[in-house]
N, C-alpha and C positions, 0 to 999 in steps of 0.2 A: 117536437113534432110527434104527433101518434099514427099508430098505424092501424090497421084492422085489418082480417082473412076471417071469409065466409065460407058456406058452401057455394056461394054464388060469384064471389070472386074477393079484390081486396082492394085496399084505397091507403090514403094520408091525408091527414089536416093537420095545419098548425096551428098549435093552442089558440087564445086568446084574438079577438079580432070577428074570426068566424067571417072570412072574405074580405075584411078590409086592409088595407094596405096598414104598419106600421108607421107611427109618426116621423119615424128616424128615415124610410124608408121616402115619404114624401119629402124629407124634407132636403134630400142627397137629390129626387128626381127635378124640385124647383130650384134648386144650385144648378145643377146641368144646364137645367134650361135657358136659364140667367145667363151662364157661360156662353153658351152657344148661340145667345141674342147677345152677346158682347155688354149684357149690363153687368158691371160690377160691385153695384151696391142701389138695386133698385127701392124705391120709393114704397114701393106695393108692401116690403118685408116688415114695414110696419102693422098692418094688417093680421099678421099671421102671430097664431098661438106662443106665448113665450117659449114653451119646448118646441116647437117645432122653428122658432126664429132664433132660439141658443146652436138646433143641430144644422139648419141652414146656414149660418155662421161658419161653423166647425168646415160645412161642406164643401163651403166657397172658398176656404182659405186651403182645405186640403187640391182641389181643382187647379187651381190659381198657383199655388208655390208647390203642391205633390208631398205638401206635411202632412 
């Protein structure tokens, strides 16, 4: 994360992305959701980018068992 101070005042951004959301970050927010509509292995997750369907993986079993 960087920061910056002006005369005018000061701020933060986080590197890389520049507003978008992290892949790893979508891919914990479509596990939840998953969770939370009670699917546990939906059909849709084929769909989705191999890194972002490896850390959706990881998210649903962390959810699910709390590993």
């Amino acid at each position: 994360m960087n920061t910056w101070t002006t005369g005018a005042g000061s701020g933060w951004k986080v590197s890389g992305g520049e507003g978008y959301l992290h892949y790893r970050v979508w891919a914990f927010c479509l596990a939840k959701h998953s969770v939370l509509r009670g699917e546990h292995m939906p059909s849709w997750i084929n769909f989705l980018n191999s890194d972002v369907k490896k850390s959706f993986m990881k998210s649903m079993k962390y959810l699910q068992t709390g590993e």
